[in-house]
C-alpha positions as CSV (number, residue, x, y, z in Angstrom):
1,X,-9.6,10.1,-14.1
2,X,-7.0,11.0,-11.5
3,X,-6.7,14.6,-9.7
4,X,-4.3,16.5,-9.9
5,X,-1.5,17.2,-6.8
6,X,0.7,20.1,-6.2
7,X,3.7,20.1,-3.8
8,X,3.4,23.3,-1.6
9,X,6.0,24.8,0.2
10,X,9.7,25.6,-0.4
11,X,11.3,23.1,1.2
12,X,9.2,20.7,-1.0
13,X,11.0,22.2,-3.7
14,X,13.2,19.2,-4.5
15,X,10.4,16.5,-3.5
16,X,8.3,18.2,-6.0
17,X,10.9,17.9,-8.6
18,X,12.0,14.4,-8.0
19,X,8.4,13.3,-8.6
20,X,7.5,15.1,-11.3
21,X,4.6,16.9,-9.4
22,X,3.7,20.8,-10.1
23,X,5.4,23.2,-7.3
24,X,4.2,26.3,-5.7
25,X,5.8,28.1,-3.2
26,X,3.3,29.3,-1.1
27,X,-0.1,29.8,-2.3
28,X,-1.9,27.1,-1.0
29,X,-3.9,25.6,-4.3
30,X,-7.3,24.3,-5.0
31,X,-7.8,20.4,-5.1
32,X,-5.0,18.3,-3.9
33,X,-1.5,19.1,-2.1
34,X,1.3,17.9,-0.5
35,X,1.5,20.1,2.6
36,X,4.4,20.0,5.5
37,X,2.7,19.5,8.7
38,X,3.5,18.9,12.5
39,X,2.9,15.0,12.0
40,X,4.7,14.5,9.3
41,X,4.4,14.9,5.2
42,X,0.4,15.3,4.6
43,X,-1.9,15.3,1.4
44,X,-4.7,17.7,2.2
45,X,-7.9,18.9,0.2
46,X,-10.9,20.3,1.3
47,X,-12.2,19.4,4.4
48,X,-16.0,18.6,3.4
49,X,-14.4,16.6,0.9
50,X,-11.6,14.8,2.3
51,X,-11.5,15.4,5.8
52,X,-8.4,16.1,7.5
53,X,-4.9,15.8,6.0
54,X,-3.8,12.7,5.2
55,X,-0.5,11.0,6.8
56,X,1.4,8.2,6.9
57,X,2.6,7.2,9.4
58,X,4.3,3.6,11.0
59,X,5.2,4.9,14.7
60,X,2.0,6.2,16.2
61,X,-2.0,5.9,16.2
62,X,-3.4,2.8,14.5
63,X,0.0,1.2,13.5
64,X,1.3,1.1,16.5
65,X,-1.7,-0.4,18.5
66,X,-1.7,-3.3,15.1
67,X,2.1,-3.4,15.8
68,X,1.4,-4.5,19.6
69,X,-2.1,-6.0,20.0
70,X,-3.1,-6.6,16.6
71,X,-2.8,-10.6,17.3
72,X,0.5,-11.3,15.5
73,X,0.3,-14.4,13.2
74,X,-3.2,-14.7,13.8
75,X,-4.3,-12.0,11.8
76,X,-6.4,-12.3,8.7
77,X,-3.7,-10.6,6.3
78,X,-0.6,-13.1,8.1
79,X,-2.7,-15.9,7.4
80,X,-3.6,-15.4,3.8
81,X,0.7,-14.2,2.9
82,X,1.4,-17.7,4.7
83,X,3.2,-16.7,8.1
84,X,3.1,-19.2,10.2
85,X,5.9,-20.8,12.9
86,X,9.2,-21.0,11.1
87,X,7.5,-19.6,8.3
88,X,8.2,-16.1,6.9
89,X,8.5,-15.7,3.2
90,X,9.6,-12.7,0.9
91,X,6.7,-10.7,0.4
92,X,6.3,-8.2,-2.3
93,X,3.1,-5.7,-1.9
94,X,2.5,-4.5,-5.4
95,X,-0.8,-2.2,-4.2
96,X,1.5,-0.4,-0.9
97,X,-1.1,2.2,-0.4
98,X,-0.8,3.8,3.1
99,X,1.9,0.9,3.7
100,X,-0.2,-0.6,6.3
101,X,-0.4,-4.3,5.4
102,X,3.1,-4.4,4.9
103,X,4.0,-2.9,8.1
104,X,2.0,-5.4,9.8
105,X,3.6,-8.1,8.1
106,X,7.4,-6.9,8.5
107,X,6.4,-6.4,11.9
108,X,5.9,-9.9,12.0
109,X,9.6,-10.7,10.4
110,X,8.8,-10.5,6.9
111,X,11.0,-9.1,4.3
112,X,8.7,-6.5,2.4
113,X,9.0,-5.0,-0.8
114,X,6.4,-2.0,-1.7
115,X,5.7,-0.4,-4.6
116,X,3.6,2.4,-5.2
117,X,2.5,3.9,-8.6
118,X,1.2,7.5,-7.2
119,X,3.6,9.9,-6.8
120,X,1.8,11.5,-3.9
121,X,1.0,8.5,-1.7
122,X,5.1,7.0,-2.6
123,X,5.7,10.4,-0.5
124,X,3.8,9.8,2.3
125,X,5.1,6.4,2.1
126,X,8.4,7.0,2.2
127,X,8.3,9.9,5.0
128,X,6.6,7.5,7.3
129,X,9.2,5.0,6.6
130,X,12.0,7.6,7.5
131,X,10.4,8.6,10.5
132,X,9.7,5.0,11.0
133,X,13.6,4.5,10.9
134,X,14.4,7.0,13.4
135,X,12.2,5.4,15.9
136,X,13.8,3.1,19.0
137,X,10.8,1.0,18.8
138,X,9.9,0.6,15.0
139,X,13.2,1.0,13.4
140,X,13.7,-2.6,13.2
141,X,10.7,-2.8,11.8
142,X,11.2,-0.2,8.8
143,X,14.7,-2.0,8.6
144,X,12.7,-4.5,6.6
145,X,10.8,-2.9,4.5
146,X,12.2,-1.8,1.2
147,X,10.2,0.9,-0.8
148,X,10.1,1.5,-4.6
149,X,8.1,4.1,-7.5
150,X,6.3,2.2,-10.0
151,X,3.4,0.9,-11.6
152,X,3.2,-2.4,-10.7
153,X,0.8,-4.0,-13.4
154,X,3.3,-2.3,-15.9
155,X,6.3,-2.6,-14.4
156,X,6.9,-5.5,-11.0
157,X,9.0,-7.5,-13.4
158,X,11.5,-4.7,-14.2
159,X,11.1,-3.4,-10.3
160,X,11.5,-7.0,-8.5
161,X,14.4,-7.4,-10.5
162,X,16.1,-4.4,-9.8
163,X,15.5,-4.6,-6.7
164,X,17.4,-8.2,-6.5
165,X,14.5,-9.2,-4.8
166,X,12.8,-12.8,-5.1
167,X,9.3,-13.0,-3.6
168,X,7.7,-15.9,-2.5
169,X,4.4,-14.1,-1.7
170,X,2.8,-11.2,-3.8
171,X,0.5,-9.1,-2.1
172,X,-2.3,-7.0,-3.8
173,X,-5.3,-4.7,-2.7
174,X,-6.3,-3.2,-5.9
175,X,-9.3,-0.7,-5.7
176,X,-12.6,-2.0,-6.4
177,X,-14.4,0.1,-8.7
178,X,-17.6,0.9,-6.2
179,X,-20.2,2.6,-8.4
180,X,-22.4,3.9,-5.9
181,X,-22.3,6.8,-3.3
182,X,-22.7,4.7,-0.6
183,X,-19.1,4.0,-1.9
184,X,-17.7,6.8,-0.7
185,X,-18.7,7.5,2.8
186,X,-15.3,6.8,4.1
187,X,-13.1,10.7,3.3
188,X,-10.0,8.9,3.2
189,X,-11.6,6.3,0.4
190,X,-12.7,9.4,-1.3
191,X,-9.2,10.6,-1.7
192,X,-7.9,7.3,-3.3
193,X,-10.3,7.3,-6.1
194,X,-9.2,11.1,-6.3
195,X,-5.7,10.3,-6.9
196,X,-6.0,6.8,-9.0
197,X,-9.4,6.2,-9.9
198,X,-10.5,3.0,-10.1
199,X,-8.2,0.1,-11.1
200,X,-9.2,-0.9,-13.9
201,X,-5.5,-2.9,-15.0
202,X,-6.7,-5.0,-11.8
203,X,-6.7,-8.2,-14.2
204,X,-3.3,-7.1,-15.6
205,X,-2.0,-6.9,-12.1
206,X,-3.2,-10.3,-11.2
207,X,-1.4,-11.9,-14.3
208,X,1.9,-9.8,-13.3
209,X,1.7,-11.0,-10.0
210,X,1.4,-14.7,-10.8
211,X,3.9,-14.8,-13.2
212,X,6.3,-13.5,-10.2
213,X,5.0,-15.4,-7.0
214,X,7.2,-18.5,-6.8
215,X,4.7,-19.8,-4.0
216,X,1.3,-17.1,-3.9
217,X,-0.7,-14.4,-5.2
218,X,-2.6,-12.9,-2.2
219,X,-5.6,-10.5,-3.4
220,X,-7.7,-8.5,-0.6
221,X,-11.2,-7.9,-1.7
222,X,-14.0,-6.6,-0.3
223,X,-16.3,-9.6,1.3
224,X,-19.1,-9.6,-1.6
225,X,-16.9,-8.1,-4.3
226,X,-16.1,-10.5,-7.4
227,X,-12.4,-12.3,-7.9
228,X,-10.5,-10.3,-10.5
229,X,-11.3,-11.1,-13.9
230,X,-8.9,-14.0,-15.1
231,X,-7.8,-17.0,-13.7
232,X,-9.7,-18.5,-10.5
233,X,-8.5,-18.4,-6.9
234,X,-7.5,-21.4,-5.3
235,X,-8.8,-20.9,-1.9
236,X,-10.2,-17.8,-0.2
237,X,-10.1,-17.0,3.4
238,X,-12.9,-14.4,4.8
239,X,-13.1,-12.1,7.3
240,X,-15.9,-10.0,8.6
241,X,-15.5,-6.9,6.0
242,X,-13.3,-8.1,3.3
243,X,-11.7,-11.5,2.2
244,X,-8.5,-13.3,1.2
245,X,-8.4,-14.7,-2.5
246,X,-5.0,-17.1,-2.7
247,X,-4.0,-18.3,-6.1
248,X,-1.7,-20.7,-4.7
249,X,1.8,-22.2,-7.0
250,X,3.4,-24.0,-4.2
251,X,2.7,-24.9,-0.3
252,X,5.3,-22.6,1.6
253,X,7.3,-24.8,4.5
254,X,9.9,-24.3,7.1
């Protein structure tokens, strides 16, 4: 079962409202919140828990060292969504998450849609991209990535048409549901499963996506976790930690 997250602060008022989330004013709350901080929009919990606040963010940190020495085409993810020279297909991440995948791939010259079903990590999303936007260096960058709220395994046919957009590629990291404690050593990790549990509609997902992908479904999984339930990956390219399972339509060409 999800947690619950409450937007603090009044100038969160209408973010609060727009989402659907509880507001309060000021008292800061137990469990989950959307906080205001120095970096940028945060979701915060206890410390022991959770670590520190959590951010999004495209310009600084990680994403910017992946942005300019993360080995451009030659990364695992670029590989397994079919970049290649002359080759840069329409890419719709259905599992956005922190947006970091799909950074690295607009970075790269891909047109990316996201889509995000909670309402708390669509916010940090979409600060990071408008900070993102306001950037000399990264604004290009955001300039292709296209952001949307929904639940993918229930919705991606209504969003992708909405959204006038016709992806090649669909790109999915769906949680794997980890029963152990050794599961959850990572804090950020720990606040995923917090907010979505784990994804159980994976296999619903999966058929979504394929029904969509005029050329590939692209599913990250951890490197001894099991396909999705359902139909059978085509290939699979691994990496040291996790793995690439492609359910391939079409080969994608210049």
């Amino acid at each position: 079962m999800s947690a619950n997250v409450v937007v603090v602060g009044e100038a969160l008022q209408e973010l609060a409202e727009r989402l659907n989330l509880p507001w309060m004013p000021t008292r800061p709350p137990e469990g989950l919140a959307l906080i205001e901080t120095i970096q940028g929009l945060a979701l915060a919990g206890s410390p022991a828990d959770y670590g520190k606040p959590l951010v999004a963010d495209f310009v600084l940190g990680k994403a910017d060292h992946r942005r300019r020495f993360g080995g451009g085409r030659g990364q695992l993810v670029a590989k397994a969504c079919g970049l290649s020279k002359g080759v840069t297909p329409r890419i719709v991440d259905a599992t956005a998450g922190l947006g970091r995948d799909a950074f690295v791939l607009a970075g790269l010259g891909a047109e990316v849609l996201m889509v995000e079903r909670s309402p708390a990590i669509f916010a940090l999303l979409e600060d990071a991209l408008k900070r993102a936007g306001g950037d000399d260096e990264t604004q290009s960058v955001a300039a292709r990535l296209r952001l949307v709220h929904a639940d993918s395994a229930r919705e991606l046919h209504r969003v992708i048409s909405e959204a006038g957009f016709d992806p090649q590629v669909v790109h999915l990291d769906p949680m794997f549901p980890h029963r152990s404690k050794s599961a959850l050593v990572k804090k950020e990790m720990r606040l995923f499963r917090a907010l979505a549990g784990d994804d159980d509609d994976a296999p619903q997902l999966l058929e979504a996506a394929l029904a969509l992908a005029t050329h590939r479904v692209v599913v990250k999984r951890p490197r001894q976790a099991p396909p999705i339930a359902g139909t059978r990956p085509a290939h699979v390219i691994e990496g040291k930690t996790s793995r690439y399972d492609l359910y391939v339509h079409r080969t994608l060409k210049v």
